[in-house]
MDTraj code that builds the backbone (N, CA, C; nanometers):
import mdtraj as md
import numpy as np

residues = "UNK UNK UNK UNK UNK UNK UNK UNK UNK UNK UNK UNK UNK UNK UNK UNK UNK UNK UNK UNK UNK UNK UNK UNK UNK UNK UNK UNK UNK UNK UNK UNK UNK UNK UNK UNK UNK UNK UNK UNK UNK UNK UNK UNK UNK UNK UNK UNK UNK UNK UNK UNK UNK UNK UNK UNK UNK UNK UNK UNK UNK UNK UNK UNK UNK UNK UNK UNK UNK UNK UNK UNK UNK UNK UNK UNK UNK UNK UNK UNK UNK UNK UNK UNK UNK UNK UNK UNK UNK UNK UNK UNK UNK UNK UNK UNK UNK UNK UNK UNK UNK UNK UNK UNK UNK UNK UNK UNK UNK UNK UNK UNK UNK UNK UNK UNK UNK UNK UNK UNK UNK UNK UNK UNK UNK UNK UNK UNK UNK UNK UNK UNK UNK UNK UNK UNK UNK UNK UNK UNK UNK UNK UNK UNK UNK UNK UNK UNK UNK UNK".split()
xyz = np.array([
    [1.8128, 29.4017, 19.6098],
    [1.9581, 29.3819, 19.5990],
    [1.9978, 29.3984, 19.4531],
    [2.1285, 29.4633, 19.4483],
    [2.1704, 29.5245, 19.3173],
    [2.2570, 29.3536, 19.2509],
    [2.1745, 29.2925, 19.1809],
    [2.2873, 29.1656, 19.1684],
    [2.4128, 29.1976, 19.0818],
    [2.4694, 29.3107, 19.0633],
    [2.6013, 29.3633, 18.9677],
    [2.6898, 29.4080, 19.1000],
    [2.6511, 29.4563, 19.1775],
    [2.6554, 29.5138, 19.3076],
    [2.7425, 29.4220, 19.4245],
    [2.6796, 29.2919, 19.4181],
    [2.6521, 29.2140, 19.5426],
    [2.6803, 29.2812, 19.7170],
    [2.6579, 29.3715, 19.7156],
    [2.6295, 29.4218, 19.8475],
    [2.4862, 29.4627, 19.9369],
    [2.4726, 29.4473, 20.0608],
    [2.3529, 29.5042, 20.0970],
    [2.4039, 29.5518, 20.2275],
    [2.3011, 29.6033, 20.3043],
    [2.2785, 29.6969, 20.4048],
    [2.1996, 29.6452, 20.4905],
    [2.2577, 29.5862, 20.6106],
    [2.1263, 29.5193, 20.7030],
    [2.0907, 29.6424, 20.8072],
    [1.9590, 29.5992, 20.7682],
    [1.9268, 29.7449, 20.8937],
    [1.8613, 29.7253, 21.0598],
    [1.8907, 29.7856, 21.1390],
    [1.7904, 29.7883, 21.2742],
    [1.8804, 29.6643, 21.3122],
    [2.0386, 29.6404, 21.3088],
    [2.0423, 29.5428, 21.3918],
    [2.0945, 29.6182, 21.5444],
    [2.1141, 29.5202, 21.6444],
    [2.1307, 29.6256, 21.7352],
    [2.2750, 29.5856, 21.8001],
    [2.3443, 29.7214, 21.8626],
    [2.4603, 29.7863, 21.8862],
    [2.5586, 29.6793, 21.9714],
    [2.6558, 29.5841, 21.9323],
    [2.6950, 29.4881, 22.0459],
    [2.6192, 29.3796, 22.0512],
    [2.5565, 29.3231, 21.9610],
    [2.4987, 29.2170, 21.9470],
    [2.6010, 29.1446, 21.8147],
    [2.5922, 29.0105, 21.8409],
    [2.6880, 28.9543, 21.7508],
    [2.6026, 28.8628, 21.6355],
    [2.6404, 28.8771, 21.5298],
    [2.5221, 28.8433, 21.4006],
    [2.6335, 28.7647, 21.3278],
    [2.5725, 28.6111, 21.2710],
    [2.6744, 28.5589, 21.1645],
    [2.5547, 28.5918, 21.0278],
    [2.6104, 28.6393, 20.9153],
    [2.5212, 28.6357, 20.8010],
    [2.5431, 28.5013, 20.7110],
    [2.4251, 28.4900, 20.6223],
    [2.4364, 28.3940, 20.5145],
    [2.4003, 28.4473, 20.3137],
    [2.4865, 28.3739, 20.3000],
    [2.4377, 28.4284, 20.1841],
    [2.4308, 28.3170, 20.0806],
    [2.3098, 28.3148, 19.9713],
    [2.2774, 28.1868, 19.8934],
    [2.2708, 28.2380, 19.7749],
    [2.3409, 28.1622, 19.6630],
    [2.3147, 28.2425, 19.5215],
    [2.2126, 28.1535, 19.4819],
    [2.1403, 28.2010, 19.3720],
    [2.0259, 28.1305, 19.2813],
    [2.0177, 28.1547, 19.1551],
    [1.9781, 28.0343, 19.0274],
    [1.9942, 28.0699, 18.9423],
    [1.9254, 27.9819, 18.8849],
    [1.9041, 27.9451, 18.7674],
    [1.7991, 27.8705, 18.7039],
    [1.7718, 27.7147, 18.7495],
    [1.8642, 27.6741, 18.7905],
    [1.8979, 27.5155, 18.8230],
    [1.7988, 27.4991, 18.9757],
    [1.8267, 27.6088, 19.0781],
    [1.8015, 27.6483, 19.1908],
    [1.8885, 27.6941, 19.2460],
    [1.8877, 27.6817, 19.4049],
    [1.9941, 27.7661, 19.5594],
    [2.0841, 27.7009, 19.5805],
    [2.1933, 27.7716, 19.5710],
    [2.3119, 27.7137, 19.5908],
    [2.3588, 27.6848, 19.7729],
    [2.4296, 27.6400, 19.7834],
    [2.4593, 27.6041, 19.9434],
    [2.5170, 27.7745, 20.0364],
    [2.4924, 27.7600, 20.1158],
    [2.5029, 27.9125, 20.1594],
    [2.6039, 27.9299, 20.2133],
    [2.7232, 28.0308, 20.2225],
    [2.8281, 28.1025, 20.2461],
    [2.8027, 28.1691, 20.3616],
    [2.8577, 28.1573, 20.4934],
    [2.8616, 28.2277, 20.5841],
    [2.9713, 28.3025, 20.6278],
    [2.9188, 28.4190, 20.7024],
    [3.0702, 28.4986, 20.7212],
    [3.1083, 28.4430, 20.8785],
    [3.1953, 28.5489, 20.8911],
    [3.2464, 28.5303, 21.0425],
    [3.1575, 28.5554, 21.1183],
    [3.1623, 28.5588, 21.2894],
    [3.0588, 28.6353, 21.3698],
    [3.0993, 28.7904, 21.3208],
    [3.0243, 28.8524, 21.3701],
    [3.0733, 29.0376, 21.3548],
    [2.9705, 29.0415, 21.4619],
    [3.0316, 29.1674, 21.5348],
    [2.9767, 29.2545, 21.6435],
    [2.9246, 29.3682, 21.5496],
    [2.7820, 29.4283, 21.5574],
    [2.7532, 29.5296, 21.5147],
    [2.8082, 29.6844, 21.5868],
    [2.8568, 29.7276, 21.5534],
    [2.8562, 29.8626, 21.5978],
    [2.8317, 29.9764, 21.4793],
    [2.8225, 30.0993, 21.5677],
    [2.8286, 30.2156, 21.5085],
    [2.8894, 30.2525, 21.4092],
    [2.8668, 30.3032, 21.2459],
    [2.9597, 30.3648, 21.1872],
    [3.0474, 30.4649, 21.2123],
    [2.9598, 30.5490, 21.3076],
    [3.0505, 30.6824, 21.3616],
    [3.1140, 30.6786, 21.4865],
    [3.1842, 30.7897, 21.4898],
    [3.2496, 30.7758, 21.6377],
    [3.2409, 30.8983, 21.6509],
    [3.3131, 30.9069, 21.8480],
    [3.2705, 31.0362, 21.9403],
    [3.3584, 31.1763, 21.8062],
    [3.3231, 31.3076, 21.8319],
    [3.4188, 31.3927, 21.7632],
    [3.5620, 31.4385, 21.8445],
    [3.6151, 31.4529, 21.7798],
    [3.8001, 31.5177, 21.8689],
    [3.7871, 31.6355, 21.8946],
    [3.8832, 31.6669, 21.9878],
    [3.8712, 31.8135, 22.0721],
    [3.8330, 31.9338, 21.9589],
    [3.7713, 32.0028, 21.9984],
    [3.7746, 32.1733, 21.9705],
    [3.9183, 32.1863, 21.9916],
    [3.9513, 32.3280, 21.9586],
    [4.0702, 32.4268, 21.9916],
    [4.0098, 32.4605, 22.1126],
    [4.1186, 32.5016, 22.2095],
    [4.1264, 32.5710, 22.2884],
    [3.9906, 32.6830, 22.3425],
    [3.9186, 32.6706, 22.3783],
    [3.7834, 32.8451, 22.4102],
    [3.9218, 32.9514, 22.4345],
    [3.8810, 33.0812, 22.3536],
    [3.9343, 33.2008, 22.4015],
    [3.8069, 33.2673, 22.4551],
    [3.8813, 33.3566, 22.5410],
    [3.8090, 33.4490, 22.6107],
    [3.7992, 33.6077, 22.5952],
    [3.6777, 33.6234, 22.5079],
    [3.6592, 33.7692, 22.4214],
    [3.6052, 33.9003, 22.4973],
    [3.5677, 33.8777, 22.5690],
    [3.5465, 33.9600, 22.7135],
    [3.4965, 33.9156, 22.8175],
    [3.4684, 33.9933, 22.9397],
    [3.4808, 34.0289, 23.0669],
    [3.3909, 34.1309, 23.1078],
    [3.3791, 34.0605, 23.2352],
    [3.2668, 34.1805, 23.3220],
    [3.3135, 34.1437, 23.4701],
    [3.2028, 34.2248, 23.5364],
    [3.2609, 34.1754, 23.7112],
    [3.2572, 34.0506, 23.7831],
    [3.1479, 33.9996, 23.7058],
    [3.1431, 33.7924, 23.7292],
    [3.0988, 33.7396, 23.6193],
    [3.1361, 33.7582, 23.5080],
    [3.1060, 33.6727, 23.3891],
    [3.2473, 33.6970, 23.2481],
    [3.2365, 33.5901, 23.1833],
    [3.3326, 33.6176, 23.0716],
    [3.2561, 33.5575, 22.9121],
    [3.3164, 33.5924, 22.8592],
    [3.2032, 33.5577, 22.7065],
    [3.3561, 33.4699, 22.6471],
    [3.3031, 33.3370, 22.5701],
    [3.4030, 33.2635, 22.4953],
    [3.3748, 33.2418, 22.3732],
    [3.4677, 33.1852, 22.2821],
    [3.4287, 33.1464, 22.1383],
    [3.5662, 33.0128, 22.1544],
    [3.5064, 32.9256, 22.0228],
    [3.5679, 32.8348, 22.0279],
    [3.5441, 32.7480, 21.8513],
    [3.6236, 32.6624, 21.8353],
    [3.6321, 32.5992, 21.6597],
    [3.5645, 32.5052, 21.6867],
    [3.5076, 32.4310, 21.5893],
    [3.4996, 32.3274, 21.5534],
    [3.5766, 32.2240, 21.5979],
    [3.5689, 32.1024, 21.6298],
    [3.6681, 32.0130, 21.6085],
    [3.7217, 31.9991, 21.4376],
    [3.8153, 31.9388, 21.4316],
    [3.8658, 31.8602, 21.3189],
    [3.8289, 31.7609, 21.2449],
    [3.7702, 31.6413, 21.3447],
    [3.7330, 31.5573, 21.3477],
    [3.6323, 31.5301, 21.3972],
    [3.4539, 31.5412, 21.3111],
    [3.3167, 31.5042, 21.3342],
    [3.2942, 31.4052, 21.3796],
    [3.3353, 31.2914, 21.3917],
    [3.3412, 31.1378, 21.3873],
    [3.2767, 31.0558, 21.3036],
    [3.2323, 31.1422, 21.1957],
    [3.1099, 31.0977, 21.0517],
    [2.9979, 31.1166, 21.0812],
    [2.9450, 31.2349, 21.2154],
    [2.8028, 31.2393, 21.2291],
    [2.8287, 31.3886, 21.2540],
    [2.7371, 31.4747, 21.2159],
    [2.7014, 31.6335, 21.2941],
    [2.7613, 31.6355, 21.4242],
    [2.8123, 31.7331, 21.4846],
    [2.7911, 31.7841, 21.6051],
    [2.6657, 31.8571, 21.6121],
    [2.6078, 31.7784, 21.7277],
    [2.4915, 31.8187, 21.8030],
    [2.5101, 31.9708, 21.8844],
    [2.6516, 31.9973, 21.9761],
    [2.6011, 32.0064, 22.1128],
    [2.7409, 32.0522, 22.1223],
    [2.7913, 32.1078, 22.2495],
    [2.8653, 32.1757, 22.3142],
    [2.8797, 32.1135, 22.5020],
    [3.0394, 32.0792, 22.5720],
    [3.0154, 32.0771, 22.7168],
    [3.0897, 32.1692, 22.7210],
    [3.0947, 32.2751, 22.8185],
    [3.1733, 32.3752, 22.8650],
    [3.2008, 32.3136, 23.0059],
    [3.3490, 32.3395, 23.0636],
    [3.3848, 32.3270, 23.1868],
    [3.4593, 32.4375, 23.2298],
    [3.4810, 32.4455, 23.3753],
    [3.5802, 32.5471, 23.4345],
    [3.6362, 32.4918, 23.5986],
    [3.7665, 32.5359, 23.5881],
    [3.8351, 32.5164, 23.7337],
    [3.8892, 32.6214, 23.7047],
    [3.9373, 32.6558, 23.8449],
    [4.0790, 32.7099, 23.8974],
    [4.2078, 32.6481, 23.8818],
    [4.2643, 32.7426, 23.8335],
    [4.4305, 32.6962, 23.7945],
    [4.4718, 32.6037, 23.8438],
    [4.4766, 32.6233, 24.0026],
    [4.5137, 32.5417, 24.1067],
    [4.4418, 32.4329, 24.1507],
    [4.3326, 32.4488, 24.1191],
    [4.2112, 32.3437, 24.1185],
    [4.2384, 32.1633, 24.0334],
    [4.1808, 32.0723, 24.1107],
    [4.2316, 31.9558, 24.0189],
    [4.0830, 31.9200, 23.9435],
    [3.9958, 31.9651, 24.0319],
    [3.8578, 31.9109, 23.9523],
    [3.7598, 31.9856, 23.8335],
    [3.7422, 31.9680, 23.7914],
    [3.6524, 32.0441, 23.6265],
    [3.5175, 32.0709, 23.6875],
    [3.4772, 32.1391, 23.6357],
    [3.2862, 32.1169, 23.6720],
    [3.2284, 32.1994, 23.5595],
    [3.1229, 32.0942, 23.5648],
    [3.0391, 32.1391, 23.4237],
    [2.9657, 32.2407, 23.4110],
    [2.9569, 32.3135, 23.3147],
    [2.8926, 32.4772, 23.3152],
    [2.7252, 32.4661, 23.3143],
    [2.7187, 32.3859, 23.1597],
    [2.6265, 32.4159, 23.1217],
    [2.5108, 32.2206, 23.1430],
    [2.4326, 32.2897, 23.1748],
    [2.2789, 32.1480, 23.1903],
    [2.2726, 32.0908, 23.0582],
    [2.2305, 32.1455, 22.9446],
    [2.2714, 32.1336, 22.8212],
    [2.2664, 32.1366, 22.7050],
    [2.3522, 32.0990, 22.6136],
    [2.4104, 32.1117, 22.5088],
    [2.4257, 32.2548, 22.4520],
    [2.5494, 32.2779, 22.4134],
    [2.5310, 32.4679, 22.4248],
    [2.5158, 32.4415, 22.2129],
    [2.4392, 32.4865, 22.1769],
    [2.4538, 32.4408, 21.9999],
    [2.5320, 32.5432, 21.9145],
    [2.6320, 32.6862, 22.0033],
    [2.6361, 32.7387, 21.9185],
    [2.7771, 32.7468, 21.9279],
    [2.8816, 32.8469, 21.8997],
    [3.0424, 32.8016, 21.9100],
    [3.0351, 32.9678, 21.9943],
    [3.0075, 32.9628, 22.0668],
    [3.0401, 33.1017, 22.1719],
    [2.9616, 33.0567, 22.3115],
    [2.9729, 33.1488, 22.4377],
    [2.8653, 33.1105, 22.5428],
    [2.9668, 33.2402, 22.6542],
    [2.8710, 33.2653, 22.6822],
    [2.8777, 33.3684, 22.8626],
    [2.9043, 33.3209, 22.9487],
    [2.9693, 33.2567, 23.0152],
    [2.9522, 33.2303, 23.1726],
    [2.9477, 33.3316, 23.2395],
    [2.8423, 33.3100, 23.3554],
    [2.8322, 33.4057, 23.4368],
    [2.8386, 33.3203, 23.5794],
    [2.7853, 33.3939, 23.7122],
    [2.8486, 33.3459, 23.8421],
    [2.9609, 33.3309, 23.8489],
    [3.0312, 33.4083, 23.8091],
    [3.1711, 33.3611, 23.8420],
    [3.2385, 33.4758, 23.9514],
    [3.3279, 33.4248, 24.0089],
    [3.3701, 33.5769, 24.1239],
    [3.5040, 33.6539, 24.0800],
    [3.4518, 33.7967, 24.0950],
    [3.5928, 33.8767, 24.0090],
    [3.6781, 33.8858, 24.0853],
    [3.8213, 33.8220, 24.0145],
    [3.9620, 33.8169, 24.0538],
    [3.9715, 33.7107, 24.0897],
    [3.9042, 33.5959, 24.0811],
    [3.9335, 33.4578, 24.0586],
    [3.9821, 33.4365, 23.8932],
    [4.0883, 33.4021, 23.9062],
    [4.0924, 33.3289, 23.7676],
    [4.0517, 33.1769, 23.7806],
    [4.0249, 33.1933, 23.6042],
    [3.9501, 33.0453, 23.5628],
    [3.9872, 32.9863, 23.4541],
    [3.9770, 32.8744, 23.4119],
    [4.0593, 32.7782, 23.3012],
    [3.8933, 32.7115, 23.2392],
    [3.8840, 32.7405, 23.1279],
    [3.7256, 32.7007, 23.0574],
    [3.7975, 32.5345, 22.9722],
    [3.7622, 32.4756, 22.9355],
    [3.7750, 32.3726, 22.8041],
    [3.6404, 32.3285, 22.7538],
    [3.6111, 32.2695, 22.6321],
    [3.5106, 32.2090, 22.5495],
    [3.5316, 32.1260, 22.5297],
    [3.4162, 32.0227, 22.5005],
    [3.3846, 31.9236, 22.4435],
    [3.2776, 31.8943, 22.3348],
    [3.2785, 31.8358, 22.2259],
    [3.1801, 31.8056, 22.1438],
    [3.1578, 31.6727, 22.1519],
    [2.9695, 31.6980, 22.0954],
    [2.8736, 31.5879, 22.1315],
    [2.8173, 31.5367, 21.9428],
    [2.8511, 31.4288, 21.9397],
    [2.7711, 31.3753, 21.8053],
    [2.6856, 31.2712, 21.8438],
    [2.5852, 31.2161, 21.7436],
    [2.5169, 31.0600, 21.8058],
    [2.6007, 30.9708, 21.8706],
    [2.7069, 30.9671, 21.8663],
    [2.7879, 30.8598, 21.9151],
    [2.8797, 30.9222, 22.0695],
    [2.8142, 31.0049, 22.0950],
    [2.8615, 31.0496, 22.2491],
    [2.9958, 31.1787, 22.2206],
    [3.0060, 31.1998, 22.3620],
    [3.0793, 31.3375, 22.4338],
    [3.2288, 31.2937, 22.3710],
    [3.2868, 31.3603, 22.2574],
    [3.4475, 31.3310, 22.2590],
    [3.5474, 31.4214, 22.3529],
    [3.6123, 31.3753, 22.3338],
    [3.7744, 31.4306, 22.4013],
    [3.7657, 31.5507, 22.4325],
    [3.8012, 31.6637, 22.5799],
    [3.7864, 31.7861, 22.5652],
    [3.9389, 31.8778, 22.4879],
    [3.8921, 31.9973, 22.4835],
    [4.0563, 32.1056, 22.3997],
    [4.0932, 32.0662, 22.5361],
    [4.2375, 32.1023, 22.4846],
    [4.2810, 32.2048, 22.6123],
    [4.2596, 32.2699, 22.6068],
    [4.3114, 32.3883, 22.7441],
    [4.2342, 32.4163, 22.8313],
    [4.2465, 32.6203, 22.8047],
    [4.1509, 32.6511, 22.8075],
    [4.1809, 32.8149, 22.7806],
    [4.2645, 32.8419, 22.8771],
    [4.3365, 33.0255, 22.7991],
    [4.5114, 33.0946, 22.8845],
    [4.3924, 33.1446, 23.0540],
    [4.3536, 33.0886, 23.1616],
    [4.3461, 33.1263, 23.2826],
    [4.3515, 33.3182, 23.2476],
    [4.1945, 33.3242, 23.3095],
    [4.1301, 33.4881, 23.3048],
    [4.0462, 33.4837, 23.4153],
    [4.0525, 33.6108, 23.4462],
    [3.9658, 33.6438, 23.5786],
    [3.8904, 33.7594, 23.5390],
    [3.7345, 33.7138, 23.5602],
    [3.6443, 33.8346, 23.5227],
    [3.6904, 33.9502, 23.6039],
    [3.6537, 34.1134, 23.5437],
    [3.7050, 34.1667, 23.5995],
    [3.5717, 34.2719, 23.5610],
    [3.5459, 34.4001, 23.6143],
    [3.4703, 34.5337, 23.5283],
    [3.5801, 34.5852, 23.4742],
    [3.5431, 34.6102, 23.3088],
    [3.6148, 34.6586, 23.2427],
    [3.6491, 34.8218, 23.2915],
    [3.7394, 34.8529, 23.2479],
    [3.7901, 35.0446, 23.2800],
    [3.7437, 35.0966, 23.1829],
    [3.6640, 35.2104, 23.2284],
    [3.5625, 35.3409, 23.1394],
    [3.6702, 35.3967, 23.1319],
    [3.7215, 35.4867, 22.9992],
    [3.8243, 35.6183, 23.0031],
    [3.7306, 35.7409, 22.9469],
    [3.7250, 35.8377, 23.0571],
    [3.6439, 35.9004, 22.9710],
    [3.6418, 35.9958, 22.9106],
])
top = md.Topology()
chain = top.add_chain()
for i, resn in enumerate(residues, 1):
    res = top.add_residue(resn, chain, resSeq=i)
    for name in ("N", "CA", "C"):
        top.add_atom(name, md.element.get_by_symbol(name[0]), res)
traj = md.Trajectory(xyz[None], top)
């Protein structure tokens, strides 16, 4: 402990557990009577990250589409790990998840998809502290085979 400082760093306590600390000064005479704080709940320094932008959709084939997508804004003070991709139908109320997981890079293919269905993609980012908020939702595209001119 830095005694100019008076701060420290308790480590390995664990997540949602409630800790009162003490603290005792000392000095030539001896230990002084000890100062306790409040309870505190330990938690996490970081939190989940905030949406990506929107996935656009950079091409197309007869059942697949290729996307790219930003960063969030907001890391939550840890790396992004990881990537969730989802997709419905316009008309559709339910999402379903693309990928098993974590996609690590800021683009991805979907494929299986059926041409002339349109589809609505969104993201989510993953830090140590879990899955944040997804974008909204990409402009609805339907794989298609592109036209040869020749």
């Amino acid at each position: 402990i830095d005694p100019k400082k008076m701060i420290i760093t308790a480590h390995k306590l664990i997540e949602g557990v409630e800790y009162i600390f003490r603290v005792m000064a000392q000095n030539k005479i001896g230990v002084g009577m000890p100062a306790e704080s409040k309870p505190t709940v330990a938690k996490s320094p970081y939190g989940p990250p905030g949406p990506p932008e929107a996935p656009e959709i950079t091409q197309t084939g007869r059942n697949w589409l290729n996307m790219v997508w930003q960063k969030p804004k907001d890391d939550g003070g840890a790396p992004i790990s990881g990537y969730w991709l989802e997709r419905k139908e316009p008309t559709g109320a339910r999402w379903m998840q693309i990928n098993r997981l974590p996609i690590e890079d800021l683009h991805h293919k979907v494929t299986g998809l059926m041409e002339g269905t349109q589809y609505e993609f969104r993201v989510a980012a993953e830090n140590r502290a879990g899955v944040g908020p997804p974008s909204f939702p990409s402009v609805p595209r339907a794989p298609a085979t592109p036209i040869r001119l020749p």
